[in-house]
N, C-alpha and C positions, 0 to 999 in steps of 0.2 A: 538343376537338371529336370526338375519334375516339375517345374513351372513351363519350359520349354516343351517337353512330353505333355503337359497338359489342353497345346493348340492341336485343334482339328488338322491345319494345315502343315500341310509337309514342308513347303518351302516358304523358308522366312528369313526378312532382310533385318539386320540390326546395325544402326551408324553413330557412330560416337566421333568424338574430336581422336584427333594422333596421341598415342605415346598413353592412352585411355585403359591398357589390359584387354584390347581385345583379341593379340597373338595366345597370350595366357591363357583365354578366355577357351581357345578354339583349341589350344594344347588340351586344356581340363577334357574340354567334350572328346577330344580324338580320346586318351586316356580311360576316360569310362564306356563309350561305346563301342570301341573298338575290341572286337574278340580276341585280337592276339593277347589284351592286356587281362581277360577274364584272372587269369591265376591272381594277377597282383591286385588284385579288387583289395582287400585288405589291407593292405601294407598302403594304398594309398588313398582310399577314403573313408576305410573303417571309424568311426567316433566324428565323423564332420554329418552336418546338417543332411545332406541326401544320402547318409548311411543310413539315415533313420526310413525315410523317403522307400530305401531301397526293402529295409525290414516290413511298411507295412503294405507295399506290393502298389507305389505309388510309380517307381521306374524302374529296371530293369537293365542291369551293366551287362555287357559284351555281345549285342545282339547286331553288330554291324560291318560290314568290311569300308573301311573312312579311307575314302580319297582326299587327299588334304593341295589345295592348290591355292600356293601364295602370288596372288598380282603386283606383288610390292619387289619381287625378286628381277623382275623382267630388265633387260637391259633397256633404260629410258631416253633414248634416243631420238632427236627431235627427226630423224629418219626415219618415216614411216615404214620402209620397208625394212628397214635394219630391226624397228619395234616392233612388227609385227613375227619379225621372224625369232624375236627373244622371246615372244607369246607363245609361236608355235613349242618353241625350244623345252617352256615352263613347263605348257601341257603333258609333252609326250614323257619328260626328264620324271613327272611327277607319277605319269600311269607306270613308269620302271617301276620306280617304287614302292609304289602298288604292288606289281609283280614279285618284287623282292622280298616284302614280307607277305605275302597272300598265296605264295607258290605253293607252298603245302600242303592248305587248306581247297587248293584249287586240285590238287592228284598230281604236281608235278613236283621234283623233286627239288629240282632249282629252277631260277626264274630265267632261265639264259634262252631255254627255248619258248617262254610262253613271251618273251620281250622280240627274241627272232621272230616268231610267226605273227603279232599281234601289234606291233609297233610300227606305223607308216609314217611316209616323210611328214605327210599332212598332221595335225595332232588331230585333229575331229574324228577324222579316218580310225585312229586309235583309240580315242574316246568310245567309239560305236564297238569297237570290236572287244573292249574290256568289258564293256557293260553288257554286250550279247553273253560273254563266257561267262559272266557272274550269274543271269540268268539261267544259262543251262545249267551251271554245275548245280545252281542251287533247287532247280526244278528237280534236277536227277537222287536228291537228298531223300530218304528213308529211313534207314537204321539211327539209332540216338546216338551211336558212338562215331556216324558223321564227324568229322572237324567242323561242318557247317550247319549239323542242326540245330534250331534255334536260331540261326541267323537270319534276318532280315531283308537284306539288301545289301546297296553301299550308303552311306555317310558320307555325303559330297560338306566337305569344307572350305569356303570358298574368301580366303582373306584377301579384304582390303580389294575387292573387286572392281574398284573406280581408280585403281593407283595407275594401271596402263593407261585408260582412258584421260583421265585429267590432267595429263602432261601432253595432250594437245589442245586445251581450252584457252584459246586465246582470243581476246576480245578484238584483235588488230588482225584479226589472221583467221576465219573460221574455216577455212577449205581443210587443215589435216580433221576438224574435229568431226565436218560434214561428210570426208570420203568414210570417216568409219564409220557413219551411221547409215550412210548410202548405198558405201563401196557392195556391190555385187558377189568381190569376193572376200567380205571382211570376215576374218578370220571370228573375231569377238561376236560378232549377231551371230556367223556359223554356229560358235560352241554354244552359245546360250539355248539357240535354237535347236540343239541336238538334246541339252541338259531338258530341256522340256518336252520333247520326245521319249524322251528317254526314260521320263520317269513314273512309280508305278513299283507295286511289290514285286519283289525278286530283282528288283532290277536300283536303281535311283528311287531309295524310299526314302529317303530326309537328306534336306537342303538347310543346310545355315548359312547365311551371306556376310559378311561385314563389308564396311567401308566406311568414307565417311562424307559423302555427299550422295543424292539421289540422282541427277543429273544423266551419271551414265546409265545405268540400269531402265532409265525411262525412255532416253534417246536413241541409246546403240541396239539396246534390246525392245524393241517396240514390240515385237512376237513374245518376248518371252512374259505373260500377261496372268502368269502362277503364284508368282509371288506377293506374301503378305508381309508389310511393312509393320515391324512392331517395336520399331525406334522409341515413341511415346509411349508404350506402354506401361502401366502404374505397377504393374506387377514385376516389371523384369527391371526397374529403375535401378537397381543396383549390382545388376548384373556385370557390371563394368565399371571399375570404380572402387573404391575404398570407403566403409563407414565410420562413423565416431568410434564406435564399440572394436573395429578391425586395428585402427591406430592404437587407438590406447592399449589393446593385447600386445601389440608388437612392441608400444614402449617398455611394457611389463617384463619384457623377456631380461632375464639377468646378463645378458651380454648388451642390450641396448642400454638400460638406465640401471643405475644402481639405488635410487631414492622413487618415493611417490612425487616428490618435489621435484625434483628433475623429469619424471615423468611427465608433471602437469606443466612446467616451465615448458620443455619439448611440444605438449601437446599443442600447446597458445599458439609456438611459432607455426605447426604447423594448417594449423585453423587458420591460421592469419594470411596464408600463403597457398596454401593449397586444396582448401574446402570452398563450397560456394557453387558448384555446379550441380544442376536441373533439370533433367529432363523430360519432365513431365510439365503440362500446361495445367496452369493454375495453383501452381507449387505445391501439389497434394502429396508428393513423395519427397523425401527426405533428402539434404543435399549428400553430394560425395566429392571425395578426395578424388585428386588425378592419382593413380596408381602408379606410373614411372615417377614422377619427382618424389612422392614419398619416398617409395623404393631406393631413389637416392639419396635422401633425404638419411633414412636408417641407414641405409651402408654405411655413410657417413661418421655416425653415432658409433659403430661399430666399431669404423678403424680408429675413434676415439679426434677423429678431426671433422667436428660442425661445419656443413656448407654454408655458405651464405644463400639463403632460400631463394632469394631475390634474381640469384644466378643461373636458378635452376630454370 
């Protein structure tokens, strides 16, 4: 957390392979930045590495209202109009959300009227109008027993942001990948092109992106020219991922192994299978685990029937 807190830049892309921990990844951050979660700051990262972070005033938990929007949910529909309108669907389903837990903190008492007045067919439409009322209510902030003082902005979460996109990349066919990057009224350059309007304190102060190609980001959104790419970075290499020292904790646990021998047995198979990835040029940072296959990898252990790694 306080490696990410540590870039100047508000908005940054980070892309790893599939199946890598980067849903995880964007749960953890919604979790600590997120204000509604202030009370359970303890219960959930008291005694881990950015609890320390947080004591000596390197980051700073629940300073954000997180809009969280998944690309990977959207209906993938080799219909561009049918995709496009699973896009619209994502957006505006995910500002509800917003609505539904931020009502409170907004002066309303449920989210039924801030989702009536603020929610349009178009989602961009709705984008604009969430992010204007976060600014005023947050402008309008004074007193410290606020629900919002001390908050920041929003915390736009932005997963897997190339999964719409790259299911029209076809090397036999490039007219659906060109109308999105062209089309006039593409919904995708819209939003991007508003997310960077849009942003600025009180209003869209921090952007996280995942995905896992660059492709779209560069193509669809040729306007949106804010973002810092910090994929290679040596400092965040394992940000996504599993280490040596993470596996062998978890074999340690008494419901996974019950020896150090079966620990070290477990740990070969899993070196052997599932470490080895890079991401840094000049391999100056340490390799990692894929984080899904371990994952099942241990479950496995658990229910006391070994997968065949190879299957994973």
């Amino acid at each position: 957390m306080s490696k990410l807190g540590s870039f100047k830049e508000d908005v940054l892309i980070f892309l790893r392979p599939r199946r890598f921990g980067k849903s995880l990844f964007l749960s953890t951050l919604a979790h600590f930045h997120g204000v509604q979660y202030k009370g359970d700051y303890k219960a959930l990262f008291q005694g881990l590495d950015v609890d320390h972070d947080v004591e000596r005033g390197k980051v700073t938990p629940g300073q954000f209202l997180v809009l969280a929007l998944d690309f990977s949910k959207i209906d993938r529909s080799a219909d561009l109009i049918i995709a496009s309108d699973g896009l619209n669907d994502m957006i505006n389903n995910a500002i509800k959300n917003f609505y539904k837990t931020y009502a409170p903190y907004l002066g309303e008492k449920a989210s039924d009227e801030l989702i009536d007045r603020n929610i349009s067919p178009r989602a961009v439409g709705s984008f604009d109008a969430c992010v204007s009322l976060v600014r005023e209510a947050l402008n309008a902030v004074i007193e410290k027993d606020d629900p919002l003082y001390g908050v920041k902005g929003i915390y736009l979460l932005a997963e897997e942001h190339d999964a719409f996109s790259n299911e029209f990349l076809d090397p036999n066919d490039p007219r659906p990948w060109e109308q999105l990057r062209t089309g006039p009224n593409s919904l995708l350059k819209g939003f991007w092109a508003t997310v960077k309007a849009m942003l600025g304190p009180r209003a869209i102060a921090k952007c996280f992106i995942t995905g896992v190609s660059p492709l779209s980001m560069a193509d669809h959104t040729s306007g949106f020219n804010v973002a810092t790419y910090v994929t290679w970075r040596e400092e965040l290499s394992g940000l996504c991922g599993l280490t040596a020292e993470d596996i062998l904790s978890a074999l340690r646990l008494p419901i996974v192994c019950k020896s150090e021998d079966e620990v070290q047995d477990h740990f070969k198979i899993m070196k052997d299978n599932y470490d080895g990835y890079n991401f840094v040029e000049m391999d100056k940072a340490r390799h990692v685990f894929n984080t899904d296959t371990c994952l099942e990898y241990l479950e496995s252990l658990i229910r006391g029937k070994p997968i065949d790694p190879r299957a994973s």
